[in-house]
C-alpha positions in Angstrom: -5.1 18.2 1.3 -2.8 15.6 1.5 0.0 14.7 -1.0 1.3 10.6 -1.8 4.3 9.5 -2.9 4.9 5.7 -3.4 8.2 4.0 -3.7 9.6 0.8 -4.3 7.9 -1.5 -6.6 10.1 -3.1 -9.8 10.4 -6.5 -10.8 10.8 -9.8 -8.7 11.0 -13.2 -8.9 8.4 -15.7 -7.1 8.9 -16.3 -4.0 10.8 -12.8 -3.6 10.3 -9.7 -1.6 9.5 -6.1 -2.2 9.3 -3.6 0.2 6.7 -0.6 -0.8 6.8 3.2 0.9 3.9 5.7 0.7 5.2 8.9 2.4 2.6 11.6 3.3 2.8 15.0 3.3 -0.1 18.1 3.4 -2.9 17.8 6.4 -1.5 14.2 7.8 -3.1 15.0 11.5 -6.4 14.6 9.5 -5.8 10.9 8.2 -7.7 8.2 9.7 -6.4 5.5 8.3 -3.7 4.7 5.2 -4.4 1.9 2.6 -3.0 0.5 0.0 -4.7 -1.2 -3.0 -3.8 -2.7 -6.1 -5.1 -3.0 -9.8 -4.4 -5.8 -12.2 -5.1 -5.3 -15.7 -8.6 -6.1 -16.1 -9.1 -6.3 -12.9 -11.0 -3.5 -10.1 -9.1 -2.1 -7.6 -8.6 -3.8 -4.5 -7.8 -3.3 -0.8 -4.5 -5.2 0.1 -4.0 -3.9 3.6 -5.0 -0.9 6.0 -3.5 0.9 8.8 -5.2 3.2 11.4 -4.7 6.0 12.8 -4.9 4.1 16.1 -2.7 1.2 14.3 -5.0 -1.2 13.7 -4.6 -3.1 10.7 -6.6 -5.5 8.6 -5.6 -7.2 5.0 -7.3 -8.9 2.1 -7.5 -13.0 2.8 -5.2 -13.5 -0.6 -2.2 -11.2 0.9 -2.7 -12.5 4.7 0.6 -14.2 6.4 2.8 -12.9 3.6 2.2 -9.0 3.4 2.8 -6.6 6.2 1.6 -3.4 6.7 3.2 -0.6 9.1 4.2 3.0 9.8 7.1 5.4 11.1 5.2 8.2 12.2 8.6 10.0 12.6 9.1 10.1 8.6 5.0 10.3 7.8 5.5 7.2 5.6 3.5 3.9 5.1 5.2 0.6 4.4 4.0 -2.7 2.6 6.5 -5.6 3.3 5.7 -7.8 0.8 7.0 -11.8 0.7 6.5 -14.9 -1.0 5.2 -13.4 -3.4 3.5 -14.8 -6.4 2.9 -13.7 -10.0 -1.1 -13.0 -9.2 0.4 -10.0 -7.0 1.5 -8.4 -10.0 -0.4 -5.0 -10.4 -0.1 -1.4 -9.7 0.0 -0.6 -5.8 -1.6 2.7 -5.1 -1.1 4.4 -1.2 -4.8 5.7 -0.5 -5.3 8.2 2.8 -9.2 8.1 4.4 -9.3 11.5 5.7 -11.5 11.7 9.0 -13.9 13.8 6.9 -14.4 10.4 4.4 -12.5 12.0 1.8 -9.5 10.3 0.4 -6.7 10.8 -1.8 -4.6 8.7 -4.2 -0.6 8.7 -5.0 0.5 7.9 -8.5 0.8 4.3 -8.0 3.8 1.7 -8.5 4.3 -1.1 -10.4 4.6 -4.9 -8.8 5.7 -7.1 -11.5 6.3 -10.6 -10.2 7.7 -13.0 -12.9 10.8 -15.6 -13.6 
């Protein structure tokens, strides 16, 4: 199993920047690859951006040039660099791990409130 622990949403203003953490602990030699999504009231879930094991990376069209994804494998954690942002990235982010076995598993999920 693998436990998720994300970090660093709050409040900001358009144009701002957040800086999100997902730190991993459990089985984390079995994860293929980290994600992290985001609902919007309303809304389904959606991928924002994904990191491999091998460190590949792909994002959703709406997030590309403004979000980053990456990793320090030292600390086990995930980040989401987040810029520019806009008030349609307001949602709750959620870390997701794809476990080489296709299972996955969730954190709790923080809240990205972008608003003047």
């Amino acid at each position: 199993q693998v436990q998720l622990v994300e970090s660093g949403g709050g409040l900001v203003q358009p144009g701002g920047s957040l800086r999100l953490s997902c730190a991993a602990s459990g089985s984390i030699f079995d994860i293929y690859a980290t994600g992290w999504y985001r609902q919007a009231p309303g809304k389904q879930r959606e991928l924002v951006a994904r990191i491999s094991r091998g460190g590949s990376t792909n994002y959703a069209e709406s997030v590309k040039g403004r979000f980053t994804i990456s990793r320090d494998n030292a600390k086990n954690t995930v980040y989401l660099q987040m810029d520019s942002l806009k008030p349609e990235d307001t949602a709750v982010y959620y870390c997701n791990a794809l476990m080489r076995t296709g299972n996955g598993y969730w954190g709790q999920g923080t809240q990205v409130t972008v608003s003047s």
